[in-house]
C-alpha positions, -999 to +999 in steps of 0.1 A: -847-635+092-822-666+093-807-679+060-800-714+049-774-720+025-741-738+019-722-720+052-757-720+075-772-753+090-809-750+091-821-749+129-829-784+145-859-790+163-851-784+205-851-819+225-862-821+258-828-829+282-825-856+305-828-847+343-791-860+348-776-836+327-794-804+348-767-807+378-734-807+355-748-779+332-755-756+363-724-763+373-706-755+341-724-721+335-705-702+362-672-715+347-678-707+310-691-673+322-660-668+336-637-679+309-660-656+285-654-626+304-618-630+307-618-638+268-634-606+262-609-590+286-579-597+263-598-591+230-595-625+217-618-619+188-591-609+169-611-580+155-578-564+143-566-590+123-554-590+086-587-600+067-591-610+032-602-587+005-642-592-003-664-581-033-672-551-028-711-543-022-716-508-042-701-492-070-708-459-056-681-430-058-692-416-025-661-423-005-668-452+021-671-451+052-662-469+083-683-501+095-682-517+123-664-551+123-684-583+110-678-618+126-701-629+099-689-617+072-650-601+056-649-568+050-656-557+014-629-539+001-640-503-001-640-508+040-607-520+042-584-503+063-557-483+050-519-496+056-489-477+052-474-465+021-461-487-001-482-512+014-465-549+016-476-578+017-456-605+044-436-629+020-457-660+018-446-700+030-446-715-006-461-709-041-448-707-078-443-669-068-422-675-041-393-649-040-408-631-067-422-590-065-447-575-077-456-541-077-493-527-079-497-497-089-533-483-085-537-454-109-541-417-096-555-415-056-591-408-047-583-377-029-564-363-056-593-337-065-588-321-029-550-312-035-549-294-069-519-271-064-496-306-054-505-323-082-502-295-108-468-289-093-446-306-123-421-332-119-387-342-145-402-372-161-365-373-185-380-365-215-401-337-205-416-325-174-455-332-167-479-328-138-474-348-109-508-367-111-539-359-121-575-368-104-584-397-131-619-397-148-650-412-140-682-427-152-710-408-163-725-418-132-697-411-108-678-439-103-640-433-103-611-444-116-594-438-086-623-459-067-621-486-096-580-491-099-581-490-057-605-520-057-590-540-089-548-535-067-567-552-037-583-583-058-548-586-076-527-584-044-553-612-029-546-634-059-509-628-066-504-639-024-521-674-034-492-675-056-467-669-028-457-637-044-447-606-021-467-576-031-463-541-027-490-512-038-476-481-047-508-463-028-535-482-002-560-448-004-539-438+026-525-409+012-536-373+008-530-372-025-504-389-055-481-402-053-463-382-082-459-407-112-420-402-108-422-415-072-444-447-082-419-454-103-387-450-080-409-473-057-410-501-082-371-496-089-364-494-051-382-527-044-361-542-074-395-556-082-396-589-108-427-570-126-446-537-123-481-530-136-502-495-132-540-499-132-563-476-153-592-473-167-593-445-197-622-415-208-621-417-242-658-409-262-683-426-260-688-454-288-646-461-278-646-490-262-618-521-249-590-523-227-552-518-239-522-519-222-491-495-227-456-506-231-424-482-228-409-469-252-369-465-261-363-438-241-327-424-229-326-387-221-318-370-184-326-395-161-347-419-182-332-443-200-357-476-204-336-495-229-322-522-207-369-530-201-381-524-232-379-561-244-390-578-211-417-548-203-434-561-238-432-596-230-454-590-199-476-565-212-484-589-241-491-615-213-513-596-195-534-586-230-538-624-238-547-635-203-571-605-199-590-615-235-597-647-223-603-639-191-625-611-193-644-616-224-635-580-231-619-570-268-591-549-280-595-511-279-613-500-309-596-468-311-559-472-305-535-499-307-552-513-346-566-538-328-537-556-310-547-539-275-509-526-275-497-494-268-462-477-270-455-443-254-424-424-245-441-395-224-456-411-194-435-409-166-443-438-144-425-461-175-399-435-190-383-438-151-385-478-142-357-496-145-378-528-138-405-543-163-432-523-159-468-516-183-501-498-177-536-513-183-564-490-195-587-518-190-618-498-204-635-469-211-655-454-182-671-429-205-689-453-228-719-469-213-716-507-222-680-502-209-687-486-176-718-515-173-684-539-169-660-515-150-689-508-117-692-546-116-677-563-091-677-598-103-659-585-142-636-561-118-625-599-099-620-609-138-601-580-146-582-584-119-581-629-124-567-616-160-540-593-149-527-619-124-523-648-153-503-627-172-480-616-144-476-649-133-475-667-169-444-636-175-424-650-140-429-682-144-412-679-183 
């Protein structure tokens, strides 16, 4: 079936050619046939190639797998391959971002559930010590957080880049499992990143509903100490909470936060050990049903992920 739209010409009624033209197009054939097989010969259809992140097409939490490659189409981004951990971005030419780093850090790891002993194995998070990750909740219907924070870091890389911002990701779903919240933090402090966020999405009871995002608290004990980012870390999280009102439509949590959609904590480990601004977003409630109706949406996940990005970039830019 062909398809007409805005990227498609409709298909033009064949022309009968002119008897001059017969010669010069026999002749040509044997040449382009050539130069064809000699393209193919080197691979220049750049099949490897960096491609750009595309909505994905399910919202199913069956883990996906491989396609083959598309000229017609990019890859969604539940087919995207994996790159190295912490993935990186290559600086880009210009943009209001320009020397500025961000770090994306996609909550928990899809194969998490498959490596229970190393992520029960506890880590020092300063105050306390605590698990080293956990698997994340789902929907009712199966949809992960892990599947849903992977797929929110890849539309928020895509849009911070536009902004000439470098971007790192703390996990690509490369990994077999974590990484331990005390190393996603050590790799936000090692790429002396300009802002840090972690992406959630919470399993509270149903009827609890809204996003919030969690600010660190004043914390100084072993090797915590988050004095020196508690003022800037609530500047940004505020600035995300705005932008992702407006943005998303969604409201406040309506069961922490008395309706600010702001958070403090002192026992999560990923902000008691960042020594760069850093928050969380919880930005719903996969176990309430109007809730996960937004969060297995790819078109609110691209708002989610549109909101997010305004608030980084309104915090950088000052």
């Amino acid at each position: 079936m062909s398809y007409v739209g805005p990227d498609f010409d409709p298909p033009q009624p064949r022309r009968p050619r002119r008897r001059p033209l017969t010669v010069a197009v026999a002749a040509l054939v044997p040449g382009a046939l050539l130069g064809w097989l000699v393209y193919e010969a080197v691979g220049g259809s750049g099949g490897d190639a960096s491609e750009a992140v595309g909505t994905p097409s399910s919202s199913s939490s069956a883990p996906a797998s491989p396609t083959a490659a598309s000229t017609s189409a990019p890859k969604s981004t539940d087919d995207e391959k994996p790159s190295p951990t912490p993935s990186t971005s290559a600086p880009a030419a210009s943009g209001p971002l320009k020397g500025k780093v961000v770090v994306i850090d996609p909550g928990h790891n899809p194969s998490n559930f498959q490596h229970t002993a190393e992520i029960n194995k506890k880590v020092n998070i300063g105050t306390n010590w605590k698990e080293c990750d956990t698997t994340g909740t789902s929907t009712n219907s199966g949809y992960t957080e892990a599947k849903f924070t992977l797929d929110v870091a890849h539309r928020l890389r895509t849009l911070l880049e536009k902004q000439g911002a470098t971007v790192k990701l703390t996990q690509d779903g490369d990994r077999t499992y974590g990484p331990c919240v005390d190393e996603r933090a050590r790799i936000g402090n090692k790429a002396q990143a300009d802002a840090v966020v972690s992406i959630h999405a919470d399993g509270a009871g149903a009827g609890q509903r809204g996003f919030h995002v969690i600010l660190p608290g004043s914390v100084h004990a072993g090797a915590a100490d988050t004095r020196p980012i508690v003022a800037s870390s609530a500047d940004l999280g505020e600035r995300i909470a705005g932008k992702f009102v407006r943005v998303t439509g969604s409201a406040p949590s309506n069961y922490v936060g008395d309706g600010t959609g702001l958070v403090t904590r002192k026992d999560l480990g990923g902000l008691n050990l960042s020594t760069v601004p850093k928050v969380f977003i919880e930005c719903g409630n996969m176990r309430d049903t109007k809730d996960a109706a937004l969060l297995t949406s790819g078109a609110w996940r691209q708002k989610a992920a549109q909101g997010i990005s305004e608030g980084i970039v309104s915090f950088l830019r000052g």
